[in-house]
C-alpha positions, 0 to 999 in steps of 0.5 A: 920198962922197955915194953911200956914204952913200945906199946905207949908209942904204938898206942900214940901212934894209933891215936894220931893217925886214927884221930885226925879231923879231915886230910886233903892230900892233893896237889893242885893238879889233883884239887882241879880234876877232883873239881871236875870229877865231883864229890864221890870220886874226888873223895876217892882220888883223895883216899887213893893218894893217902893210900899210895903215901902212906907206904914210903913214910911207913918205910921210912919211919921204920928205917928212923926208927931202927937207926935210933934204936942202933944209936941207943944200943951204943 
């Protein structure tokens, strides 16, 4: 039972961060150099700061993560 849950959640997972529309993660510091950088490499500022986020909330959902499975344990 256990085992169907963790691969219906990783499967959820892969769906949801795969299948989104279009992200913009910049601030607006970052929109306005993006503007004056031009298309190519404002697409590349935008790719680099979901590259640098994605590192501390996978980090973070790991430490959730393992404290719900420490609670479910109890």
């Amino acid at each position: 039972m256990m085992r169907h849950r963790r691969v219906f959640f990783i499967i959820l997972f892969f769906l949801l961060t795969t299948g989104s529309v279009r992200v913009e993660a910049q601030c607006s510091i970052c929109t306005r150099s993006a503007q004056q950088l031009g298309e190519r490499p404002a697409k590349a500022l935008n790719k680099g700061i979901l590259y640098l986020a994605f590192t501390p909330l996978a980090i973070f959902g790991l430490i959730g993560y393992r404290w719900w499975k420490h609670n479910q344990a109890d």
